[in-house]
Each structure stands twice: as structure tokens, then as C-alpha cells.
C-alpha positions as CSV (number, residue, x, y, z in Angstrom):
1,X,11.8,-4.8,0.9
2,X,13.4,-2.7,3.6
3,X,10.6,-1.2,5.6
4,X,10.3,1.3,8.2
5,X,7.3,1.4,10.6
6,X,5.1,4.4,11.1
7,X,4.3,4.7,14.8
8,X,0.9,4.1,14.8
9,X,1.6,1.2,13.0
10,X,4.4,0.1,15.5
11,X,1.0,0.5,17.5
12,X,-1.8,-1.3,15.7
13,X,0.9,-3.9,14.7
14,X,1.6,-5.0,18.1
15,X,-2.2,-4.1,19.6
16,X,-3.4,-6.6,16.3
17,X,-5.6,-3.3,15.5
18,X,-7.7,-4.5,12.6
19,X,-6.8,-0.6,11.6
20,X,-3.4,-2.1,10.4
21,X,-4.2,-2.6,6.8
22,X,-3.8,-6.4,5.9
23,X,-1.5,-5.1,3.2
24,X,1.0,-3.3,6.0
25,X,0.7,-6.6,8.5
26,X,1.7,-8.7,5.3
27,X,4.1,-6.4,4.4
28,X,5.7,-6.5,7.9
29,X,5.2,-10.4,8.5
30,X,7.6,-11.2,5.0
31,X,10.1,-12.8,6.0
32,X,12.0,-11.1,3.2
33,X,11.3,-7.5,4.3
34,X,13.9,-5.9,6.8
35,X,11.2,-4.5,9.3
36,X,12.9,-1.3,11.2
37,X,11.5,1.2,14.0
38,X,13.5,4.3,14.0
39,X,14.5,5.5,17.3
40,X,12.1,8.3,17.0
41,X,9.8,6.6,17.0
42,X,10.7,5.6,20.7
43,X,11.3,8.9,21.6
44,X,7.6,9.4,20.7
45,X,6.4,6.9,22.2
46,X,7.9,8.0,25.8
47,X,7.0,11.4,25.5
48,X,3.4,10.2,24.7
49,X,3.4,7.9,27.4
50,X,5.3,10.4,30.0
51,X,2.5,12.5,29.3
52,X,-0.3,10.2,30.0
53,X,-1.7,10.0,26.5
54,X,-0.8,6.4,26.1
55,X,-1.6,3.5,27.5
56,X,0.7,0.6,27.7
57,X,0.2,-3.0,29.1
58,X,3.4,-3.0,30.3
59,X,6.4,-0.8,31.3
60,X,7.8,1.4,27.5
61,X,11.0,-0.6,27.8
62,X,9.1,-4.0,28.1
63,X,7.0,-3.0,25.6
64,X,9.6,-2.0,23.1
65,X,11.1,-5.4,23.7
66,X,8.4,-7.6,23.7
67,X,7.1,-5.9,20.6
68,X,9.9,-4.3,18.2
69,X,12.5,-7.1,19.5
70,X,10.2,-9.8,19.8
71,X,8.7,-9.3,16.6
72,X,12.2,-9.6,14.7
73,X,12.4,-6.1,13.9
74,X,15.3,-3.7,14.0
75,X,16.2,-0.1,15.4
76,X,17.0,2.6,13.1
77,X,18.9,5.4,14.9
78,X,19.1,8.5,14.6
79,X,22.0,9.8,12.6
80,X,22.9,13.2,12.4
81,X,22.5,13.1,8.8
82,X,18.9,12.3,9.5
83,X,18.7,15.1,11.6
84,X,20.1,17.7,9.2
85,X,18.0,16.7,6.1
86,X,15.2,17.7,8.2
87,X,16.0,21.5,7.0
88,X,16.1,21.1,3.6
89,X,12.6,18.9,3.7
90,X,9.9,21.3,2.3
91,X,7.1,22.1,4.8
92,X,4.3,19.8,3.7
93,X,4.0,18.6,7.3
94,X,5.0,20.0,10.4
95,X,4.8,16.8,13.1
96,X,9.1,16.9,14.1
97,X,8.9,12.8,14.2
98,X,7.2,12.9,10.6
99,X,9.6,15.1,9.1
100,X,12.5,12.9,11.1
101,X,10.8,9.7,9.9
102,X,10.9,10.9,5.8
103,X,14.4,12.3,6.3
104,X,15.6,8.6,7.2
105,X,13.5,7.0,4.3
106,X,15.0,9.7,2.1
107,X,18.6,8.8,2.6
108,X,17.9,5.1,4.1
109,X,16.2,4.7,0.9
110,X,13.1,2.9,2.8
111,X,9.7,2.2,2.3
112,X,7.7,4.1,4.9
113,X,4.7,1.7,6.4
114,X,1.8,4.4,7.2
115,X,-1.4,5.8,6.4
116,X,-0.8,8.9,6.5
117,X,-0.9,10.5,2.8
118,X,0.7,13.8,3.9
119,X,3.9,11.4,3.1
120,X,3.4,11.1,-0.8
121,X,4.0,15.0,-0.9
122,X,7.7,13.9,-0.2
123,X,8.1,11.6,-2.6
124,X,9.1,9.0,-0.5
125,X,7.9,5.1,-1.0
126,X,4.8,4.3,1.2
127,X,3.0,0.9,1.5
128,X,-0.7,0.9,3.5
């Protein structure tokens, strides 16, 4: 399965958050599932923790490495097709990384790993 991490569960998967589902740890620990964190997902994360509204054990690029890296996943970047199938997504959610996150699902043709059921509106693949 190719699967692309949420970034709370980027989060809860590195933290060992018992709010991970044991389903989406499972999921992610397969060593037959491509595991990929979309560079948005780093954007995210440094704009969260340039504001002060995370708290890392370690400096964002030590962390990213120690825990996307270390972990055997992948980066997904950004393509400009992702970027323009963001306009024709319908408005069921209005976060910019969400939207960003289902546009590379969409044509990525991935499984998104989150909780978040404002997803299913898009008719994506979602695992939790």
C-alpha cells in the first residue's frame, strides 16, 4: 500500500502517541507499504514551530531526519500539478495543507493515513 502520512500522524507516529490508531502504526510499520510525508507537511511543521506552537525535542531539521528518514519513509514533493488541482478540489475543507495533502492522494493515487473524516468528502482512500 502506498501511504501518505497525515501530519498529526507524522506526529503521534514519532511521539509513540497512543492517539495513533494501532491500525495506522501497523499500517505504517508494513514493511510492504511505501510510507511518504509530503513536503507540506514540513512546511507545516516549520511554520508551526517558527510560531511557537510546537514543541520539538530537537532542532525541525534533526527532527525530520531522525523521524521521517530514520523511520524509512519518503518525501513527497510538491509538484506543481499538486498545486493546481488544489482549484478544482471542492470546498469541503479549507486548511491550505489539507486541501494540498488530498490533491497529492488524488493524482498520487495514495492512501491518506489520518483521522480526520473531513477527507472522506473527497473521495480519497483513508486508513485510521
Amino acid at each position: 500500500m502506498r501511504l501518505l502520512l497525515d501530519t498529526h500522524t507524522v506526529l503521534w507516529f514519532a511521539m509513540g502517541d497512543t492517539a495513533l490508531s494501532a491500525k495506522a502504526r501497523a499500517h505504517a510499520l508494513d514493511p510492504a507499504s511505501e510510507v511518504l510525508v509530503s513536503h507540506v507537511t514540513a512546511w507545516e511543521l516549520a511554520i508551526k514551530t517558527g510560531l511557537g506552537k510546537l514543541k520539538l525535542d530537537r532542532e525541525l531539521p534533526r527532527w525530520l531526519e531522525r523521524n521521517v528518514s530514520g523511520n524509512g519513509f519518503s518525501y513527497l514533493p510538491i509538484a506543481l500539478a499538486h498545486t493546481l488541482a488544489v482549484a478544482r478540489l471542492p470546498h469541503h475543507h479549507g486548511d491550505p495543507f489539507d486541501r494540498l495533502l488530498i490533491a497529492q492522494c488524488e493524482i498520487e493515487r495514495l492512501t491518506l493515513v489520518s483521522r480526520d473524516p473531513s477527507f472522506d468528502a473527497y473521495g480519497i482512500k483513508r486508513v485510521w
